[in-house]
FIGU-666420 format. One record per residue (C-alpha): residue number from 1; residue in one letter; x, y, z. Coordinates in Angstrom, 1 decimal, decimal comma. Layout:
N
@votor=NUM guro=A u=X v=Y w=Z .
...
This chain:
387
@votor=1 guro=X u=142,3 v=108,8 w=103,4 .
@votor=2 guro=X u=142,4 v=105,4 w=102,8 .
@votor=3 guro=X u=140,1 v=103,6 w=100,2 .
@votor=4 guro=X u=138,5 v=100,8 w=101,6 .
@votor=5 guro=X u=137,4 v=97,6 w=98,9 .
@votor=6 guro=X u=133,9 v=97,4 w=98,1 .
@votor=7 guro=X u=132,1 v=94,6 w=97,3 .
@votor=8 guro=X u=128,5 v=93,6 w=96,4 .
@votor=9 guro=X u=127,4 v=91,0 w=98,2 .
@votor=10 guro=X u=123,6 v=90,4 w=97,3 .
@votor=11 guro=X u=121,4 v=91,7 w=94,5 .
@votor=12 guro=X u=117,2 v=91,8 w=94,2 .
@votor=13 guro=X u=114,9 v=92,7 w=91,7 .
@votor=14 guro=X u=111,7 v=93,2 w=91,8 .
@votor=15 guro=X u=109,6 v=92,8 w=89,0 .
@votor=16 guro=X u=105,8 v=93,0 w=89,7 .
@votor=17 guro=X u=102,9 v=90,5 w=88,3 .
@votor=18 guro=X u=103,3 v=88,1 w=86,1 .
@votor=19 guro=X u=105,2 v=89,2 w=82,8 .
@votor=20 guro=X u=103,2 v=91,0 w=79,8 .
@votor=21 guro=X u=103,4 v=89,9 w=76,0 .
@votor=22 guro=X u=103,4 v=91,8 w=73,4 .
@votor=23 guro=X u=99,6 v=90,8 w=72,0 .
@votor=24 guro=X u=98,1 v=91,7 w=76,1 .
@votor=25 guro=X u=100,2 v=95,0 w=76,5 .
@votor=26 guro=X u=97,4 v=97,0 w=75,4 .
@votor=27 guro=X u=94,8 v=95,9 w=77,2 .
@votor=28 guro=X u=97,1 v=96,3 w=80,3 .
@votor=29 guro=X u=97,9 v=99,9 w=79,3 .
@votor=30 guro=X u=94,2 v=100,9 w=77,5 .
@votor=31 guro=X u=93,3 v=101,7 w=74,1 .
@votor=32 guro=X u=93,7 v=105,4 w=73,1 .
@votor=33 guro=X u=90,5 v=106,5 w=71,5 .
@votor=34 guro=X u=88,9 v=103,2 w=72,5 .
@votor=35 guro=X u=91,0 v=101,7 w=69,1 .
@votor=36 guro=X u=93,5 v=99,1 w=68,7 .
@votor=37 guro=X u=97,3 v=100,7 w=67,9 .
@votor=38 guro=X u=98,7 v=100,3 w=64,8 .
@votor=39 guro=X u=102,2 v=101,9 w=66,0 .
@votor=40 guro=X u=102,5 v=99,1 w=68,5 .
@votor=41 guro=X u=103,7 v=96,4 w=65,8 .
@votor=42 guro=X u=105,6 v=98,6 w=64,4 .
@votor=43 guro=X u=107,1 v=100,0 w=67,7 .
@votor=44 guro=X u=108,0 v=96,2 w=69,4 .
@votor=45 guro=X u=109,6 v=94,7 w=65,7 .
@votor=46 guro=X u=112,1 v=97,6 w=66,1 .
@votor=47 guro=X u=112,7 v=97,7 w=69,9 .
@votor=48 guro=X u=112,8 v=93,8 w=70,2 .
@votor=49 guro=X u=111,2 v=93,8 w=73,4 .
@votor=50 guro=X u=109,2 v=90,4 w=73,9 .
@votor=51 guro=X u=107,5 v=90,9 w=77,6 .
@votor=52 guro=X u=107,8 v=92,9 w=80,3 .
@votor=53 guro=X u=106,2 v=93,8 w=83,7 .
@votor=54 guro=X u=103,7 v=96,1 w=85,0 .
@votor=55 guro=X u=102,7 v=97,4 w=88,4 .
@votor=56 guro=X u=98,9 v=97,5 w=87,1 .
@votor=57 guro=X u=96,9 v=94,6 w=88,6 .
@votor=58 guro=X u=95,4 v=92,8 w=85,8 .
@votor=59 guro=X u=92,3 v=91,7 w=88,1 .
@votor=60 guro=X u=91,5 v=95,3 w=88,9 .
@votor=61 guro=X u=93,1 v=97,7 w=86,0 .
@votor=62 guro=X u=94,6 v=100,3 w=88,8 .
@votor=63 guro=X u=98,0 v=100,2 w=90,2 .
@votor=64 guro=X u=98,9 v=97,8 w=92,9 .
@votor=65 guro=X u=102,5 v=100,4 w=93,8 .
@votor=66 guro=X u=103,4 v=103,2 w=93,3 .
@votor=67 guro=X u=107,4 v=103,7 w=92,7 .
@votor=68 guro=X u=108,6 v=104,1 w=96,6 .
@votor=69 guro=X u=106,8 v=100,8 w=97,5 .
@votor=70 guro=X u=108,2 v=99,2 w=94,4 .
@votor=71 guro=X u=111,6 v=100,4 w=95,5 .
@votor=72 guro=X u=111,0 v=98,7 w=98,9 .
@votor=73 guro=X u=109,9 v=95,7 w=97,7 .
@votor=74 guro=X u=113,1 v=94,8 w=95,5 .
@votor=75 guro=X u=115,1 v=95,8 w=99,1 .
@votor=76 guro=X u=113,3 v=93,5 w=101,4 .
@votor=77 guro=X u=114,0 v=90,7 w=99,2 .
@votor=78 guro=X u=117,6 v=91,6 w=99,4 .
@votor=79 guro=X u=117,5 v=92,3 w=103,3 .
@votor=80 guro=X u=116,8 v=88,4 w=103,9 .
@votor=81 guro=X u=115,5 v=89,0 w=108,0 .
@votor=82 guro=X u=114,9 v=92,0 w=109,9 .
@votor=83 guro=X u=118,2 v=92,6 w=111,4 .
@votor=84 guro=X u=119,5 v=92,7 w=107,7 .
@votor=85 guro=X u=117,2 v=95,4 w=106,9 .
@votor=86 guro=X u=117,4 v=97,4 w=110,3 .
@votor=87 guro=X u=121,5 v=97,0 w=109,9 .
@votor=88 guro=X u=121,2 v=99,5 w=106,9 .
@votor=89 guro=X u=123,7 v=102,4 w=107,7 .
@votor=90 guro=X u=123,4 v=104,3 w=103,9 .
@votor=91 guro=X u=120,0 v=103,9 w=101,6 .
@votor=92 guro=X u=120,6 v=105,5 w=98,2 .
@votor=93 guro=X u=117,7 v=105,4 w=95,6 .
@votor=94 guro=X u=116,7 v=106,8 w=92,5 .
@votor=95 guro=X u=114,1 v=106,8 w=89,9 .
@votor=96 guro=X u=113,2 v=109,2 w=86,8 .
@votor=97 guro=X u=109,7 v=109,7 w=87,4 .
@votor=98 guro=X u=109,6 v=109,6 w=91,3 .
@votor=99 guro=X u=105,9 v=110,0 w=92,6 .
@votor=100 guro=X u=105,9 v=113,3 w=93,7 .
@votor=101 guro=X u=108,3 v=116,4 w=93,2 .
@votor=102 guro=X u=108,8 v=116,4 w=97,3 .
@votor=103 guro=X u=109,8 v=115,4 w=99,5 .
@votor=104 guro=X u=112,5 v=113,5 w=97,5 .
@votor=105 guro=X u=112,4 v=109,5 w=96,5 .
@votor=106 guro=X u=114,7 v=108,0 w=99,0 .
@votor=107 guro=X u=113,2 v=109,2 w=101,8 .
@votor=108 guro=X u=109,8 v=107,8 w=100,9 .
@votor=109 guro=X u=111,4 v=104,6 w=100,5 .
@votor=110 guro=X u=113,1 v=104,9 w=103,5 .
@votor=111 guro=X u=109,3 v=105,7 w=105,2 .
@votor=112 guro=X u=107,9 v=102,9 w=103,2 .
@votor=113 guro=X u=110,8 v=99,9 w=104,4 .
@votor=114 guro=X u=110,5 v=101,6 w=108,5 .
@votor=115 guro=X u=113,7 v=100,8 w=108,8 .
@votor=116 guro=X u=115,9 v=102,6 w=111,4 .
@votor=117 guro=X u=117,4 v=106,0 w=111,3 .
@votor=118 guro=X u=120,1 v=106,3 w=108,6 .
@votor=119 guro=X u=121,7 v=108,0 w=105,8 .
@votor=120 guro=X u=119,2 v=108,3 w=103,3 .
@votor=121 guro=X u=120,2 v=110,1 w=99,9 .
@votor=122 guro=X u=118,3 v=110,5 w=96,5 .
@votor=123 guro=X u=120,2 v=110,4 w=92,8 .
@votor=124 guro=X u=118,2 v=112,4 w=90,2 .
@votor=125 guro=X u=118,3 v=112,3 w=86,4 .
@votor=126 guro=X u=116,8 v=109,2 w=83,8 .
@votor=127 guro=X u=118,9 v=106,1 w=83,0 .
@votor=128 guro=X u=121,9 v=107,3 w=84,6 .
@votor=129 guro=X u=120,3 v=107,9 w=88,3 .
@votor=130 guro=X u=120,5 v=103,9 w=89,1 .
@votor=131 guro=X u=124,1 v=104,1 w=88,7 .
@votor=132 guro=X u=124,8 v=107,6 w=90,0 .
@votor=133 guro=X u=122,8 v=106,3 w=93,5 .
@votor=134 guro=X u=125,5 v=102,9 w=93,6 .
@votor=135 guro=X u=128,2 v=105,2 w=92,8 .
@votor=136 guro=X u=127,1 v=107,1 w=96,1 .
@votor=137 guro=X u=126,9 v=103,9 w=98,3 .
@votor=138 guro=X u=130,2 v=102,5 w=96,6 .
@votor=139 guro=X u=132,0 v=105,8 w=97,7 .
@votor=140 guro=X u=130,4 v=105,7 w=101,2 .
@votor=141 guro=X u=131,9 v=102,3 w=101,9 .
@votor=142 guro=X u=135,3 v=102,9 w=100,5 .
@votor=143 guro=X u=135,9 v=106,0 w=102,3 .
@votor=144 guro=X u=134,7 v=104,1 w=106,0 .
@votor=145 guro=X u=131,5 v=106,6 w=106,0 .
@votor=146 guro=X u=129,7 v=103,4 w=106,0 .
@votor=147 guro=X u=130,5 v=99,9 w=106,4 .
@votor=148 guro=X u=127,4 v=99,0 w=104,5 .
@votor=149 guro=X u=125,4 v=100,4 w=101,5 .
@votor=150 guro=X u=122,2 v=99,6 w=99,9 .
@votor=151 guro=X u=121,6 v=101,4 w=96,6 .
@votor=152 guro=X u=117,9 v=100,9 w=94,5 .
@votor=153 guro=X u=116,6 v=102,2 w=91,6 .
@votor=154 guro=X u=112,8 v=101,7 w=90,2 .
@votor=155 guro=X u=110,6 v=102,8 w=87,4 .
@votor=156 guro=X u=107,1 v=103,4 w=87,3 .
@votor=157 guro=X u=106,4 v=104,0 w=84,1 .
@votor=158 guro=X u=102,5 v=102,5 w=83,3 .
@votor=159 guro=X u=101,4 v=105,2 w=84,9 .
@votor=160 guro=X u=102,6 v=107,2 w=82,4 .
@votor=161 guro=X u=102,1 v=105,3 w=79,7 .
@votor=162 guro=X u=98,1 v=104,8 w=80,2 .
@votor=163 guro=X u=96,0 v=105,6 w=77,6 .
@votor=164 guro=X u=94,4 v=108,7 w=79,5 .
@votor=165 guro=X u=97,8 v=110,9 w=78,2 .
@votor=166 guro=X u=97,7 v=110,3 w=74,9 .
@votor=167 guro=X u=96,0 v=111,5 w=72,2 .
@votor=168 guro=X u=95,3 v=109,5 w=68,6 .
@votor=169 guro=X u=97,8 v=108,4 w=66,0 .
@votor=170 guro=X u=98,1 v=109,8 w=63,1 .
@votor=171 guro=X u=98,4 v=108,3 w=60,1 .
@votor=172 guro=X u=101,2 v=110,6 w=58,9 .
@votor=173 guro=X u=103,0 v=109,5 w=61,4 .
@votor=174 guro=X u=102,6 v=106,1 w=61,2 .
@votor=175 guro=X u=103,8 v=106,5 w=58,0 .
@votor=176 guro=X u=106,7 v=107,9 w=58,9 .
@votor=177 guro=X u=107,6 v=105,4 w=62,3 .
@votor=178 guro=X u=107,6 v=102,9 w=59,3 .
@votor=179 guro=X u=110,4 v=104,7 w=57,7 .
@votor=180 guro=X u=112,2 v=105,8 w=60,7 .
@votor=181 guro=X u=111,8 v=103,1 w=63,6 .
@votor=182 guro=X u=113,8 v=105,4 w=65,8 .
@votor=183 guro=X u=110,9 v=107,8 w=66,2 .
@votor=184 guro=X u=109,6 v=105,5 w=69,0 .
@votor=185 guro=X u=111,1 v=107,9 w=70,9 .
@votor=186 guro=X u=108,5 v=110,2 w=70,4 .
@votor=187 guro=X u=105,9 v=110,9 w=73,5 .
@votor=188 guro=X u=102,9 v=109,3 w=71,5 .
@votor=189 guro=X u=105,2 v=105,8 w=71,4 .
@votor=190 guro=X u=107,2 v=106,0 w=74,2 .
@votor=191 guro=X u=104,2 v=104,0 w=75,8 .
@votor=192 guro=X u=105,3 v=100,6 w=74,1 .
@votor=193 guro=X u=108,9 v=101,1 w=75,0 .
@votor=194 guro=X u=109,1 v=101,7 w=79,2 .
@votor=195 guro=X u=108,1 v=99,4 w=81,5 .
@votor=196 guro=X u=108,1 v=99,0 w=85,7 .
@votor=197 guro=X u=110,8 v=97,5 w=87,6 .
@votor=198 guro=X u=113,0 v=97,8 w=90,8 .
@votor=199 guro=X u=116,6 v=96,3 w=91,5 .
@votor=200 guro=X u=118,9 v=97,0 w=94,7 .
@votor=201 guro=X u=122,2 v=96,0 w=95,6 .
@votor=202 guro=X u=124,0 v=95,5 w=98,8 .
@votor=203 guro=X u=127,3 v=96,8 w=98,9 .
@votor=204 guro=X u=130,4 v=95,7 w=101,8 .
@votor=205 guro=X u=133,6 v=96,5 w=102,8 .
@votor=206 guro=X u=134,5 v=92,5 w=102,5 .
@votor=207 guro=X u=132,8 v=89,4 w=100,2 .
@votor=208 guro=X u=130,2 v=87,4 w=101,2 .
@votor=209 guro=X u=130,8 v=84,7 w=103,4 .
@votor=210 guro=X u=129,3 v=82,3 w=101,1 .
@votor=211 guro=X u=129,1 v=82,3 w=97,7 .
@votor=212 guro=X u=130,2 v=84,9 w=94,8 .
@votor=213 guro=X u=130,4 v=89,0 w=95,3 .
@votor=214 guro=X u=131,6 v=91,4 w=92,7 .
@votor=215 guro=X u=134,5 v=93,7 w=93,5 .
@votor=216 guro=X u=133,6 v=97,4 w=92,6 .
@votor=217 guro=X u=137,1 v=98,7 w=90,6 .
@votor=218 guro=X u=135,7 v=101,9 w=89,4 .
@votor=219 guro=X u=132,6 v=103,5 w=88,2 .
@votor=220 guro=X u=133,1 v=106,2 w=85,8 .
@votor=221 guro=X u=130,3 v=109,1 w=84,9 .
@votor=222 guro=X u=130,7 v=111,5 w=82,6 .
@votor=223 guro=X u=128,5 v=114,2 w=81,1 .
@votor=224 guro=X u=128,5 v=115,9 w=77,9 .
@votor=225 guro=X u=126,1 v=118,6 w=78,7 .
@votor=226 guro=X u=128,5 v=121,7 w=77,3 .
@votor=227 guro=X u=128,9 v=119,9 w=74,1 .
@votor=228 guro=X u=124,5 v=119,6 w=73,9 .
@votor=229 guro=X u=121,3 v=120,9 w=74,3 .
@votor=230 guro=X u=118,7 v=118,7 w=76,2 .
@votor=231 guro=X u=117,5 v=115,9 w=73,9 .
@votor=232 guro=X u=114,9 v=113,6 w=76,1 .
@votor=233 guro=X u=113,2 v=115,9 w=78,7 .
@votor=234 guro=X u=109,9 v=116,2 w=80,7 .
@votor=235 guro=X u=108,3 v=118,7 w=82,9 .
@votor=236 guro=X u=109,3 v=121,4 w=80,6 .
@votor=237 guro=X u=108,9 v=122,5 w=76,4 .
@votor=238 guro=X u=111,5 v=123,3 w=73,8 .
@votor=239 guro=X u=112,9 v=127,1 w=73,2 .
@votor=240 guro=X u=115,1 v=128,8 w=70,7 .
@votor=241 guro=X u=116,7 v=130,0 w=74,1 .
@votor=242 guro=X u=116,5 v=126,3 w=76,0 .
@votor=243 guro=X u=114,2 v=124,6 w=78,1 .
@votor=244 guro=X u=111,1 v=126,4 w=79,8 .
@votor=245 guro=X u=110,1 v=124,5 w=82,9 .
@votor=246 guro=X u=107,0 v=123,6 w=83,7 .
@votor=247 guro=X u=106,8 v=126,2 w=86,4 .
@votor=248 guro=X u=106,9 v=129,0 w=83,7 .
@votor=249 guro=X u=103,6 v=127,5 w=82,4 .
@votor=250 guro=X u=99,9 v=128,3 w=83,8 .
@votor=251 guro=X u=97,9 v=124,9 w=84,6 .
@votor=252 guro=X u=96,2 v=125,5 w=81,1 .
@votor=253 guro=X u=99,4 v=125,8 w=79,3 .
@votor=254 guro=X u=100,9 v=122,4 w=80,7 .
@votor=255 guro=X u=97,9 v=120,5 w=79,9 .
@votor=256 guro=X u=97,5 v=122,0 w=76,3 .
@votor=257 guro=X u=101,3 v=121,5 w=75,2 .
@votor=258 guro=X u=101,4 v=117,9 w=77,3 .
@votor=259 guro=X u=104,4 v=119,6 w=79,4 .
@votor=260 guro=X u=104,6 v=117,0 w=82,0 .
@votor=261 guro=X u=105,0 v=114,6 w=79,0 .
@votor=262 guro=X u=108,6 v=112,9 w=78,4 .
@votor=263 guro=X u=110,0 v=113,7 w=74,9 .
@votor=264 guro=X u=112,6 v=113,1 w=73,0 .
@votor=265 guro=X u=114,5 v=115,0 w=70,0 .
@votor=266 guro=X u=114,8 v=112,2 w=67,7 .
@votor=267 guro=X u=117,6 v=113,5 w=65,6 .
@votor=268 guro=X u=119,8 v=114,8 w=68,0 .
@votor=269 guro=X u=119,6 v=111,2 w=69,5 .
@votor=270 guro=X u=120,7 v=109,4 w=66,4 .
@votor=271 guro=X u=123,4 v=112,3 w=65,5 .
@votor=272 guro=X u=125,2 v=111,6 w=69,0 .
@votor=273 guro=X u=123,7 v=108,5 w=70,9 .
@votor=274 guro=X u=126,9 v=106,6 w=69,9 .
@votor=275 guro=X u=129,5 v=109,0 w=68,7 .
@votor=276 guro=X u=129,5 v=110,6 w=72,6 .
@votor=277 guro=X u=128,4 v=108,3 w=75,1 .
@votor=278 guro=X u=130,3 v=105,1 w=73,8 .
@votor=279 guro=X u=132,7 v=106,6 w=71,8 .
@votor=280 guro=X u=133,8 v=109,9 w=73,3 .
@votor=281 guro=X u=132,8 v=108,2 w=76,6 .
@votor=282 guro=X u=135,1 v=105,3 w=76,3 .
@votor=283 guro=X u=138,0 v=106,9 w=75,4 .
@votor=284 guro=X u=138,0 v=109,0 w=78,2 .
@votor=285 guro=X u=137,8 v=106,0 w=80,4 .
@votor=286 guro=X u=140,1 v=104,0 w=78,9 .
@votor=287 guro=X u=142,5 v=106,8 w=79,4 .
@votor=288 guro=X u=142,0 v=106,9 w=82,8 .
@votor=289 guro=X u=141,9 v=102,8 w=83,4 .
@votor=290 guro=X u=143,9 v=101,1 w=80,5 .
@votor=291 guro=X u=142,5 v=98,0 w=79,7 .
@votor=292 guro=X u=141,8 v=95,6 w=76,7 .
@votor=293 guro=X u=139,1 v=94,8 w=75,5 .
@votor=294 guro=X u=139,8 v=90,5 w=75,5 .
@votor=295 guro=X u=140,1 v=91,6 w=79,5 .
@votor=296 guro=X u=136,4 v=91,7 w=79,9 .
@votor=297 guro=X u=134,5 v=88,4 w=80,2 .
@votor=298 guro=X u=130,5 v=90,3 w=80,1 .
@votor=299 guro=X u=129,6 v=93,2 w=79,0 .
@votor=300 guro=X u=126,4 v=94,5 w=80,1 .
@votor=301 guro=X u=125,0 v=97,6 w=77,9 .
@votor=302 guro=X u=121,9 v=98,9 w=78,8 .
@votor=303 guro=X u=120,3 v=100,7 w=75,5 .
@votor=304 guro=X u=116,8 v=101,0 w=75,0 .
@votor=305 guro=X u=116,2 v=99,2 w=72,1 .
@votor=306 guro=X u=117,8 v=96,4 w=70,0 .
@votor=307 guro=X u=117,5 v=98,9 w=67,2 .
@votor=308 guro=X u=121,2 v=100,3 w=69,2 .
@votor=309 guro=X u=122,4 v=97,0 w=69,6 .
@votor=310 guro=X u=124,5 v=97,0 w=66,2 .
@votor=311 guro=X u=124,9 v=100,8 w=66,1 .
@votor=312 guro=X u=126,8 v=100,4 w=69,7 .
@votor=313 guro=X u=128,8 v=97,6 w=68,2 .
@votor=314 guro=X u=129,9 v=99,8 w=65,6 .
@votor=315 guro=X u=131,2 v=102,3 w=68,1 .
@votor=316 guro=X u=132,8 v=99,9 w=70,1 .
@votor=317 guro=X u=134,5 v=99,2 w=66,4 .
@votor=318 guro=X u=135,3 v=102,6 w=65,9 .
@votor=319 guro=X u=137,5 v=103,5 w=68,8 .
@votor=320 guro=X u=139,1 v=99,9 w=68,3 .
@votor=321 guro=X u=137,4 v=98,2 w=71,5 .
@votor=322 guro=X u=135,1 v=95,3 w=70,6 .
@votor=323 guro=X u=133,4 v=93,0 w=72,6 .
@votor=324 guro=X u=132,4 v=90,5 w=70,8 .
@votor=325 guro=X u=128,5 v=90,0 w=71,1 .
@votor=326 guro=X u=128,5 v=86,7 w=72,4 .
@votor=327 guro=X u=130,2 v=88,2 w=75,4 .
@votor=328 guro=X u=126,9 v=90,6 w=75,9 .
@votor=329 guro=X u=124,4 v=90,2 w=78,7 .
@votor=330 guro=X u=120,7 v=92,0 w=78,2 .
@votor=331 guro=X u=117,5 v=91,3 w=79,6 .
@votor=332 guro=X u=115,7 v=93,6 w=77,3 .
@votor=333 guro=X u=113,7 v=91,3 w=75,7 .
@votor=334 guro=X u=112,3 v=89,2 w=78,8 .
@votor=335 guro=X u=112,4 v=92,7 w=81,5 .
@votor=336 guro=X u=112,1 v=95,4 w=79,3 .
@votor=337 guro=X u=113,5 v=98,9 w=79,6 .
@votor=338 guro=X u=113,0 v=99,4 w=82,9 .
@votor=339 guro=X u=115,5 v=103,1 w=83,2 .
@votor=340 guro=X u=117,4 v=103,4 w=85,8 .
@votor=341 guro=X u=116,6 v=100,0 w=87,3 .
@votor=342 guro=X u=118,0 v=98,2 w=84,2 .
@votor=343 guro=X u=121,8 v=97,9 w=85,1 .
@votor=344 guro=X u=120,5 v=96,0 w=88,6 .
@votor=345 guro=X u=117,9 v=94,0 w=86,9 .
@votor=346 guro=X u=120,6 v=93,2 w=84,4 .
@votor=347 guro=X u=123,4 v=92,1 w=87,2 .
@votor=348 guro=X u=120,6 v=90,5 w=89,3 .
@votor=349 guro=X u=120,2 v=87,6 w=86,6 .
@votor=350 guro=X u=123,1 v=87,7 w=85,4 .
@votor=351 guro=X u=124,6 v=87,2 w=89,0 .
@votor=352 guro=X u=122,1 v=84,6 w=90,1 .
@votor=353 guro=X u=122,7 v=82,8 w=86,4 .
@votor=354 guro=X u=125,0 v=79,8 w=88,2 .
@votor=355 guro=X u=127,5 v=81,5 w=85,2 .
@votor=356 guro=X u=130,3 v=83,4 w=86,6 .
@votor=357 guro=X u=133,2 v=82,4 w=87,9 .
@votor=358 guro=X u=136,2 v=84,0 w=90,4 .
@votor=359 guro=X u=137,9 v=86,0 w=88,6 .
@votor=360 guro=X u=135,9 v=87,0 w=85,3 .
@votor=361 guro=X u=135,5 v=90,9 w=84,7 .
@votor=362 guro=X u=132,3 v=92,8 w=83,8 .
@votor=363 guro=X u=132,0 v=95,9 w=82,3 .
@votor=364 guro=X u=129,0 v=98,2 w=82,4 .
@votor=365 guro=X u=127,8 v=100,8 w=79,9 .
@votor=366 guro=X u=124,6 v=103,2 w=80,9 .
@votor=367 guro=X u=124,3 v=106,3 w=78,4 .
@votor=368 guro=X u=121,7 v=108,6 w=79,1 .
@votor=369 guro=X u=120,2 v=111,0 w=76,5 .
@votor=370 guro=X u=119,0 v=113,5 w=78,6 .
@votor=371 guro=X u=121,5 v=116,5 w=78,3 .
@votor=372 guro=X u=124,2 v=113,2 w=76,8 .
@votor=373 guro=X u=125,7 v=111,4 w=79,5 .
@votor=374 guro=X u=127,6 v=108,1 w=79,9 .
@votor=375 guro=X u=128,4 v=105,7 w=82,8 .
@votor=376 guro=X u=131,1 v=102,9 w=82,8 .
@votor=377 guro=X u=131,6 v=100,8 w=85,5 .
@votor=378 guro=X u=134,4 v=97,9 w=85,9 .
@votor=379 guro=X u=133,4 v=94,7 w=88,2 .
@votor=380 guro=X u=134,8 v=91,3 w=89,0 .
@votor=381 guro=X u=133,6 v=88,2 w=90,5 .
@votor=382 guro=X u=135,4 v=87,5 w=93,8 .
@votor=383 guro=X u=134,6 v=85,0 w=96,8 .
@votor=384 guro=X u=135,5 v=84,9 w=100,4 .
@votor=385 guro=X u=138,9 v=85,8 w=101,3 .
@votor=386 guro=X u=140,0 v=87,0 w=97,4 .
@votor=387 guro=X u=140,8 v=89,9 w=96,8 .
């Protein structure tokens, strides 16, 4: 079977109400205990993050989306009239925290945009779901299943994240988060580190007629999940034998351990973060697709904090493939860490920048901590007619 090219042609992102700062987050997202944080300084000097955006309506306090309509939102502004969005053959979308268990995500976007009949798949999973769902779409098109693709990921997070699920810091553990900015990561902070956000792409067997598309090369995923246990999980607790999923619990027993709470092992984050999905990661990529690193013109990581920028430098370092920084492209600080719609909220600004040029090579990095998976993905710019 022949592989067909695939490019994408358009990119939206959807990014509701007006941005949040740092000093009106908490008002946004409630007070725990009816008291002001004291982990939240601490929390936003280490992650970076300046703003971001939330799908609570300021005037009203409740949530204006929920994640499906979100997802539709960003994919209506890609589908510029009717017979754009009714000409959808494949709909792939993904989220981490989807609104309900069933049915699955996609298909309640696919309810929410009432577009016609079509392939409609969902990508499960945290970061790494965004680019699982465009690797679906991107292998529909070059295999002919499809002649067109659109692939979406979205967060809800502030749902989470409201001050009704959590309890009171503590001051031991302030003390500690001072020491150790990483433990952020923790449920009781994870609440000043996610944010809401939905990107899609369109994806073609030919360029745009006008303007710029990026060529798909090859996206690779890899998982590390025989090497490691589960390190950021929800919906389940912690054994000496493994996970314990939340259907092993009675409703008292979820509420009282906070089972349907995401959490993180902080240690075995910082022990492997780098070491497996950039380094072992990259190797294994570069094995497959030689290439050097003065080849790539961006480089778009998505980590969750600038407290990985350097550490991810340093593994690029260590397997003797540095970018040079200045050749990096993040949003964090303006759009927060919006999961698995960061790499399209990332391409979406970086794509409508008036920056790139025919030619120039972009390569995307997406680890995911869940079980320890990485994502690579190689683009360039084209234009009508190049190949």
């Amino acid at each position: 079977m022949s592989v067909k090219p695939v490019y994408i042609s358009r990119i939206a992102a959807e990014l509701p109400f007006d941005a949040v700062s740092n000093e009106d987050m908490e008002s946004r997202l409630g007070q725990v205990g009816n008291k002001p944080s004291r982990a939240r300084r601490l929390i936003l000097r280490s992650n970076g993050i300046k703003q971001r955006h939330y799908v609570i309506d300021p005037a009203t306090g409740k949530a204006a989306f929920n994640n499906a309509q979100l997802a539709a939102l960003a994919i209506r502004k890609l589908c510029a009239t009717p017979e754009q969005l009714n000409s959808i053959e494949c709909l792939v979308a993904s989220s981490s925290a989807p609104d309900q268990l069933m049915p699955n995500h996609a298909v309640m976007v696919h309810g929410e945009l009432g577009n016609p009949p079509c392939e409609v798949v969902a990508t499960a999973g945290i970061c790494l779901c965004g680019i699982t769902a465009l690797k679906y779409a991107w292998m529909s098109v070059a295999s002919g299943n499809s002649e067109n693709a659109v692939a979406c990921g979205s967060e809800v997070a502030s749902n989470m994240m409201h001050a009704r699920n959590f309890s009171a810091e503590s001051a031991a553990k302030l003390a500690q988060l001072d020491k150790q900015p990483e433990l952020a990561f923790e449920k009781d902070f994870l609440r000043w580190m996610l944010s809401d956000g939905a990107g899609a792409v369109w994806l073609q067997n030919k360029p745009a007629e006008k303007g710029l598309s990026l060529r798909i090369h090859w996206i690779e995923i890899i998982s590390f999940a025989n090497q490691l246990p589960a390190c950021m999980y929800a919906g389940a607790e912690q054994t000496a034998t493994g996970l314990q999923g939340w259907t092993q619990f009675d409703a008292a027993g979820r509420a009282e351990q906070s089972v349907m709470s995401v959490k993180q092992n902080v240690k075995l984050l910082n022990e492997n973060i780098v070491t497996v999905t950039v380094e072992q990661a990259l190797q294994r990529v570069l094995q497959k697709h030689p290439m050097l690193p003065e080849q790539i013109d961006y480089f778009l990581p998505h980590y969750s904090s600038e407290y990985f920028r350097d550490r991810l430098l340093v593994g690029l370092e260590n397997i003797d493939f540095v970018i040079p920084q200045h050749k990096w492209f993040t949003n964090l600080t303006s759009k927060g860490n919006t999961g698995s719609a960061s790499i399209f909220i990332m391409l979406e600004e970086l794509f409508h920048s008036g920056k790139l040029q025919v030619g120039e090579k972009i390569l995307c990095y997406i680890p995911e901590s869940g079980r320890f998976s990485s994502a690579f993905m190689l683009l360039e710019v084209a234009s009508n007619g190049a190949g």
